[in-house]
Backbone as ProteinMPNN parsed JSONL, in Angstrom:
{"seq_chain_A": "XXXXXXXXXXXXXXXXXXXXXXXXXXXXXXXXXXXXXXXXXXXXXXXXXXXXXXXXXXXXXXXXXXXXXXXXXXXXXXXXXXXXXXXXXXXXXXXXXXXXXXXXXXXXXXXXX", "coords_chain_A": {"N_chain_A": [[-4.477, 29.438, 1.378], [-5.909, 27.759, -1.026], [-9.439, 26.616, -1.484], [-9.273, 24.251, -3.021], [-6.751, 22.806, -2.666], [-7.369, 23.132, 0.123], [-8.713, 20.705, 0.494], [-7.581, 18.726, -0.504], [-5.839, 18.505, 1.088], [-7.173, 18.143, 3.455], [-8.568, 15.264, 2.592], [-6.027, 13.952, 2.166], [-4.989, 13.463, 5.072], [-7.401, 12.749, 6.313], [-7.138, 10.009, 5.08], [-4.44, 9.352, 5.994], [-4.907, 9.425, 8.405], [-7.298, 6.995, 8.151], [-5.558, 4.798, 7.294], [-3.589, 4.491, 9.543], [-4.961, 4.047, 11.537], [-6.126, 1.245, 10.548], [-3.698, -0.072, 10.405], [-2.773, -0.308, 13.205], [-4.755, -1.803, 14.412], [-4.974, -3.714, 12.91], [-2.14, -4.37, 13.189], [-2.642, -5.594, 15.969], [-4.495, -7.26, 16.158], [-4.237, -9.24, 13.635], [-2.835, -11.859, 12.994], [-0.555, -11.116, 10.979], [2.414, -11.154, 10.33], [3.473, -13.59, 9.993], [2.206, -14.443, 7.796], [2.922, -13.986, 3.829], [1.464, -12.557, 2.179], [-0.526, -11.057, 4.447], [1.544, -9.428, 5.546], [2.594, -8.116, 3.197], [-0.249, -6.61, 2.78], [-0.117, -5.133, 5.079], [2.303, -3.657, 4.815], [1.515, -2.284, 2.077], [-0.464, -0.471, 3.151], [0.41, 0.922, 5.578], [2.39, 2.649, 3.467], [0.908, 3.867, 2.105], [-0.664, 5.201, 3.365], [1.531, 6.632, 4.805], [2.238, 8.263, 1.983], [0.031, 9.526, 2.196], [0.446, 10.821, 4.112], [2.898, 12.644, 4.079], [1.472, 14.768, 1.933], [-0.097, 16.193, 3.267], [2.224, 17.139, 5.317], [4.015, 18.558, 3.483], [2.068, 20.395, 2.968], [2.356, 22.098, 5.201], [4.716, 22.631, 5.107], [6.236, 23.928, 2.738], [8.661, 25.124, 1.871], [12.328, 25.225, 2.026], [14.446, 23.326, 4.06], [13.187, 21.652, 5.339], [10.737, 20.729, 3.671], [13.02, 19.741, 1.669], [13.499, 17.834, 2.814], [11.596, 15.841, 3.123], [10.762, 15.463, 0.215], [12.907, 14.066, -0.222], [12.268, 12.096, 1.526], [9.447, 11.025, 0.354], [10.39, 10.422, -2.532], [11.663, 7.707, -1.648], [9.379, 6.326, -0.307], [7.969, 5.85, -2.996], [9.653, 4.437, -3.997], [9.133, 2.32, -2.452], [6.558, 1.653, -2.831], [6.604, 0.915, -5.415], [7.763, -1.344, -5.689], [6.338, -2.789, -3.54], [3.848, -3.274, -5.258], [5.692, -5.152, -7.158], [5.995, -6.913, -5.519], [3.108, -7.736, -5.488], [2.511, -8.741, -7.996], [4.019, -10.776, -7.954], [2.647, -12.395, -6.193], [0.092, -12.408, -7.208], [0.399, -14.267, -9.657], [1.902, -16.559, -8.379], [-0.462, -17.513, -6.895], [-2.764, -17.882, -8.776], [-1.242, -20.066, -10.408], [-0.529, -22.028, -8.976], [-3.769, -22.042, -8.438], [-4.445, -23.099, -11.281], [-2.867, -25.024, -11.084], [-4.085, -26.825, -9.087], [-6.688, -26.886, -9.554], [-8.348, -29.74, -10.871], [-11.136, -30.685, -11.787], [-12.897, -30.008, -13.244], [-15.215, -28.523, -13.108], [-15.771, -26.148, -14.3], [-18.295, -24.911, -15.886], [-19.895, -24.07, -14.021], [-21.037, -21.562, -11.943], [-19.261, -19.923, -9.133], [-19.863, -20.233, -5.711]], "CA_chain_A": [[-4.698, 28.127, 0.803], [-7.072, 27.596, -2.202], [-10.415, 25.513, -1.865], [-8.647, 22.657, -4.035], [-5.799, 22.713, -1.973], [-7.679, 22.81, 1.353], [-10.107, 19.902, 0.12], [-6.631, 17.968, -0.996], [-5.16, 18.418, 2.35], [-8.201, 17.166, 4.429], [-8.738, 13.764, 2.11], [-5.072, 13.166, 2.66], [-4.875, 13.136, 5.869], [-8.176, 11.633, 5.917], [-6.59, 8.624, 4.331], [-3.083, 8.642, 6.863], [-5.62, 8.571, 9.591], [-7.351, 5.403, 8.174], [-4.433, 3.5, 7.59], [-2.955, 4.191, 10.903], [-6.047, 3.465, 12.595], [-6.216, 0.045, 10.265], [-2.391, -0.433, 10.937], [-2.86, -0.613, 14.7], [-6.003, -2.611, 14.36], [-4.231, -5.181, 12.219], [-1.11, -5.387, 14.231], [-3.061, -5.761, 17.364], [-5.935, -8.437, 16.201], [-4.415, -10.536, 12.98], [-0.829, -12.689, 13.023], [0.213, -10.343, 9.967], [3.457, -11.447, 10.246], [3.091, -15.399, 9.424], [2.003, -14.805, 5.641], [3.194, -12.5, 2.874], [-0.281, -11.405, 1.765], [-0.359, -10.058, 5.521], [2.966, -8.65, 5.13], [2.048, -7.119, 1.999], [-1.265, -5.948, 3.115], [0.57, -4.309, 6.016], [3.132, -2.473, 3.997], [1.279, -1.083, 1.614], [-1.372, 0.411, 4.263], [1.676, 1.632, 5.599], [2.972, 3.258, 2.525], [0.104, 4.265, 1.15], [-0.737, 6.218, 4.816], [2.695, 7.576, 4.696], [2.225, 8.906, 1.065], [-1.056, 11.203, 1.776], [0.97, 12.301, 5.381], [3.391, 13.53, 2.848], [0.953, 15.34, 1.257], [-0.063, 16.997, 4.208], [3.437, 17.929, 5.537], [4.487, 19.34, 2.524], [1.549, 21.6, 2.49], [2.494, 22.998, 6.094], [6.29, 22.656, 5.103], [6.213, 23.915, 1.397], [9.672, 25.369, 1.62], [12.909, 24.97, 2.687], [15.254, 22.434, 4.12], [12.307, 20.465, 5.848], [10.596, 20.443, 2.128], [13.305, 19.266, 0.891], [13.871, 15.748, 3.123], [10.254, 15.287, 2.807], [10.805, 15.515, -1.147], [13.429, 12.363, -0.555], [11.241, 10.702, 1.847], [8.71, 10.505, -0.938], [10.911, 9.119, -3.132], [11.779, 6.545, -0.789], [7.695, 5.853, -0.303], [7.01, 5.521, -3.73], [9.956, 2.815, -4.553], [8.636, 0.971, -1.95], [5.377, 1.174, -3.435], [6.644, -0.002, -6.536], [8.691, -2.716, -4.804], [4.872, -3.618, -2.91], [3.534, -3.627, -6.549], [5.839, -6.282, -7.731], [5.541, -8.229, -4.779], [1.748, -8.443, -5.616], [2.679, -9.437, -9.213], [4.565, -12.147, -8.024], [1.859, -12.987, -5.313], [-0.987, -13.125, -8.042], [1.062, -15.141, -10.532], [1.97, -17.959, -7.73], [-1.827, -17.798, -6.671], [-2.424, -18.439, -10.463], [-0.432, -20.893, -10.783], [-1.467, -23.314, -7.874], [-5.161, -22.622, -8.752], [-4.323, -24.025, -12.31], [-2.328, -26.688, -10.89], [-5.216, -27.607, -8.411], [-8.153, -26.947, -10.369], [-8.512, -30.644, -11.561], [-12.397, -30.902, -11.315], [-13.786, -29.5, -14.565], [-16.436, -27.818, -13.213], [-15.622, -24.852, -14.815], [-19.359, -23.848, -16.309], [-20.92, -23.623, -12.915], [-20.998, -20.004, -11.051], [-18.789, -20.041, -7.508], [-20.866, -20.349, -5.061]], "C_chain_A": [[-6.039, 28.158, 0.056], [-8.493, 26.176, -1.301], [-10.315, 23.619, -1.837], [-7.359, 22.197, -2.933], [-6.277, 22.102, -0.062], [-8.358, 20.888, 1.531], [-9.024, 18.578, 0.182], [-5.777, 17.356, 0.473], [-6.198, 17.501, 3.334], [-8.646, 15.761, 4.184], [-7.684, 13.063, 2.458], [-5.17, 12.643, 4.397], [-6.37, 12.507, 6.866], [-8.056, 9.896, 5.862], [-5.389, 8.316, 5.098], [-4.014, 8.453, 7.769], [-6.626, 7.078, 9.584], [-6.329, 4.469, 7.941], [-3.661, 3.657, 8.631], [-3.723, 3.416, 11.72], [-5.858, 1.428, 11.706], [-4.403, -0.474, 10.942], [-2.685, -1.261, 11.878], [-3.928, -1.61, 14.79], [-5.414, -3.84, 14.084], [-3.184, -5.645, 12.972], [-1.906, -5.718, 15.295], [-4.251, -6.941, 17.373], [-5.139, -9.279, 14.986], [-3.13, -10.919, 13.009], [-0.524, -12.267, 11.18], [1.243, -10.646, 9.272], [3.769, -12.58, 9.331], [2.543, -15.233, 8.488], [2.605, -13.446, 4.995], [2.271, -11.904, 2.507], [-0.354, -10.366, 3.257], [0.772, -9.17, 5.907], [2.76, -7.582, 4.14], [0.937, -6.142, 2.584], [-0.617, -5.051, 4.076], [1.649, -3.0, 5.285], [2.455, -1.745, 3.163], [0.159, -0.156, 2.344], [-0.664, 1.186, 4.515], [1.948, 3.001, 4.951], [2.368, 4.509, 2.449], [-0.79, 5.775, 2.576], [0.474, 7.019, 4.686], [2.551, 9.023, 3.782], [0.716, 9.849, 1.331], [-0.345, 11.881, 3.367], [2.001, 12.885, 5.162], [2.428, 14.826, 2.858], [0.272, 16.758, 2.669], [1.046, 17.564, 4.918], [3.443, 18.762, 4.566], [3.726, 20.438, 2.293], [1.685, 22.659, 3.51], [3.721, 23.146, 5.955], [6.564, 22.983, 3.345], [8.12, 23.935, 0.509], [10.968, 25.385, 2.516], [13.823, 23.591, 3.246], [13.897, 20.97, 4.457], [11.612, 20.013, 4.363], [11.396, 19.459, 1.537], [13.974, 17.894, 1.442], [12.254, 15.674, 3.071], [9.936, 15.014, 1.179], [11.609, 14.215, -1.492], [12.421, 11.429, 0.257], [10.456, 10.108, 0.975], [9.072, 9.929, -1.684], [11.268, 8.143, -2.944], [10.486, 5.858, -0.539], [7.547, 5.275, -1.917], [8.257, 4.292, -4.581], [9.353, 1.754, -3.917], [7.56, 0.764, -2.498], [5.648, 0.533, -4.627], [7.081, -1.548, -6.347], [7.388, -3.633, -4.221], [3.805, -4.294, -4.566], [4.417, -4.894, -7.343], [5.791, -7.183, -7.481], [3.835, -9.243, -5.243], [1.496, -9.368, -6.444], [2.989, -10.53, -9.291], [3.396, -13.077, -7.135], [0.508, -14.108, -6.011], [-0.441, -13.908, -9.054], [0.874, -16.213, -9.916], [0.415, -18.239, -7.685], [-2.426, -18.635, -7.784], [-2.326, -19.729, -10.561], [-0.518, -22.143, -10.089], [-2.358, -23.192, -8.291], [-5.072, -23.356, -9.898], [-3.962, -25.583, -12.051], [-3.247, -27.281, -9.834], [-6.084, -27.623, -8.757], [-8.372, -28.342, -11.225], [-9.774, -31.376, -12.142], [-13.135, -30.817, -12.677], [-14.921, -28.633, -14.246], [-16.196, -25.997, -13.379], [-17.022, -24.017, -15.689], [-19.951, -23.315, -15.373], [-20.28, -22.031, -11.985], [-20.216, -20.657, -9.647], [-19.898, -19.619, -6.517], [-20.412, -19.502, -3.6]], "O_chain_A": [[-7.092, 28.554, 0.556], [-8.228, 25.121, -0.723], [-10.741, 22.598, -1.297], [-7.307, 21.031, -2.54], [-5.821, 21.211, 0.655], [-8.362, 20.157, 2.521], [-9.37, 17.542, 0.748], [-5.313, 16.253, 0.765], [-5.955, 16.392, 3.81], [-9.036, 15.043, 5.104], [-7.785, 11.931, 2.93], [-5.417, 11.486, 4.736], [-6.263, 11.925, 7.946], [-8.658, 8.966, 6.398], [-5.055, 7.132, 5.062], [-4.132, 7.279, 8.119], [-6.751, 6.29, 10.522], [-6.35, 3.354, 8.463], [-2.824, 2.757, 8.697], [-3.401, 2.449, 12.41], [-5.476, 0.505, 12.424], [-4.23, -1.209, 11.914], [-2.855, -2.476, 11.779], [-3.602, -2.44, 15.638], [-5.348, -4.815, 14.833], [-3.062, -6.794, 13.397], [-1.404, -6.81, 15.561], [-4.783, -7.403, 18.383], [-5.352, -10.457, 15.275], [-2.288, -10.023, 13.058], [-0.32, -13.128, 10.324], [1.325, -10.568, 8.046], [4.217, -12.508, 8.187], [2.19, -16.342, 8.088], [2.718, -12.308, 5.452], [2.231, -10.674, 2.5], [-0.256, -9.141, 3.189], [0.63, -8.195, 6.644], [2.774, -6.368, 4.347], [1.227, -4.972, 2.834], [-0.641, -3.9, 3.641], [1.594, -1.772, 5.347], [2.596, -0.527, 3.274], [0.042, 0.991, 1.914], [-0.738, 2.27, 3.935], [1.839, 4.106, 5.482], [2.794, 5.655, 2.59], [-1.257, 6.901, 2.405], [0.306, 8.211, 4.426], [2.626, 10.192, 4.161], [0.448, 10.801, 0.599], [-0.512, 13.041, 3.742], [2.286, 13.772, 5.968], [2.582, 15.758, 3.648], [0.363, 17.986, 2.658], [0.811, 18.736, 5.213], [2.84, 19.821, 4.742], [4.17, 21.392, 1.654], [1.377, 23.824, 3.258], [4.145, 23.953, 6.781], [7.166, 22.095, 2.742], [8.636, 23.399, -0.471], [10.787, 25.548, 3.723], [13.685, 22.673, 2.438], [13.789, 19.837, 3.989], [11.969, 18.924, 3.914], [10.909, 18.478, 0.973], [14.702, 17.113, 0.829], [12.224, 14.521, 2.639], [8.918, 14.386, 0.888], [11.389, 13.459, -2.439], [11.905, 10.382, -0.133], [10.561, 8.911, 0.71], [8.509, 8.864, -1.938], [11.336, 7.371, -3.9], [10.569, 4.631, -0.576], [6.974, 4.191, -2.029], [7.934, 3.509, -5.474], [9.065, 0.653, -4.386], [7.369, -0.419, -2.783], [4.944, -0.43, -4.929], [6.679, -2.591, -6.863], [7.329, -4.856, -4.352], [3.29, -5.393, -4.772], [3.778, -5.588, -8.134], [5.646, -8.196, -8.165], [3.503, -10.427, -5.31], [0.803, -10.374, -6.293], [2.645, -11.335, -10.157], [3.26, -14.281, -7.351], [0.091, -15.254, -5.842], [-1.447, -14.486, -9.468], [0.03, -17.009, -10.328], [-0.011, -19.151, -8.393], [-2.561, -19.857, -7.726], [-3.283, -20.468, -10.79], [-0.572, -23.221, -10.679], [-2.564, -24.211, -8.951], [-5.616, -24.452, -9.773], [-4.37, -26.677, -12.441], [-3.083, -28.498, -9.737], [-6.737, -28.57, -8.319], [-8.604, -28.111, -12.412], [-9.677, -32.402, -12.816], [-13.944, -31.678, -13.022], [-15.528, -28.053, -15.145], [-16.449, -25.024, -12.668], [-16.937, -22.851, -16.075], [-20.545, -22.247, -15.526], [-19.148, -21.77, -11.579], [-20.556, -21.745, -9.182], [-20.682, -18.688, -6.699], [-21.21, -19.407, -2.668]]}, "name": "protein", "num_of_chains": 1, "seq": "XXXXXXXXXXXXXXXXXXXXXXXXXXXXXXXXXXXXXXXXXXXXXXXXXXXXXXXXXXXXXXXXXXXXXXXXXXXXXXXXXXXXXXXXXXXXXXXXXXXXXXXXXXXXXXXXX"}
């Protein structure tokens, strides 16, 4: 294993071990469940943990049958990520869209405080 490769491997899984650790944290301390932002936030932690413990399988499993369901899992990870990506789209739109429709105040020169 190269340098680049080693360096690639240790950030990933790096990165599945903080979003597991946040995972467990989150299910276990915030009501997640009861909003879609916490829903969201949850899935793509999730995902996004999944997709670098990918990256680490695949580098101890390069070839072979196991390779190659870890090659669909991934593609299964990264619709959902797109699928978490449109959720957001729709998330920040509504957000949007109430602040416009509640923003009735004018005080739009002053800095948020």
């Amino acid at each position: 294993m190269t340098c680049t490769q080693l360096a690639n491997t240790a950030a990933s899984g790096l990165v599945a071990l903080c979003c597991t650790i946040f995972a467990v944290v989150y299910h276990l301390y915030a009501p997640w469940r009861s909003t879609p932002v916490g829903r969201h936030v949850m899935g793509f932690t999730v995902a996004i943990g999944a997709l670098t413990a990918y990256t680490v399988a695949i580098t101890v499993w390069p070839h072979g049958v196991t390779a190659m369901v870890l090659q669909m899992v991934r593609t299964g990870l990264l619709l959902v990520v797109a699928a978490l990506v449109l959720q957001r789209i729709h998330m920040v739109l509504r957000a949007q869209m109430r602040g416009a429709l509640a923003d009735t105040e004018g005080d739009h020169d002053q800095p948020p405080m």
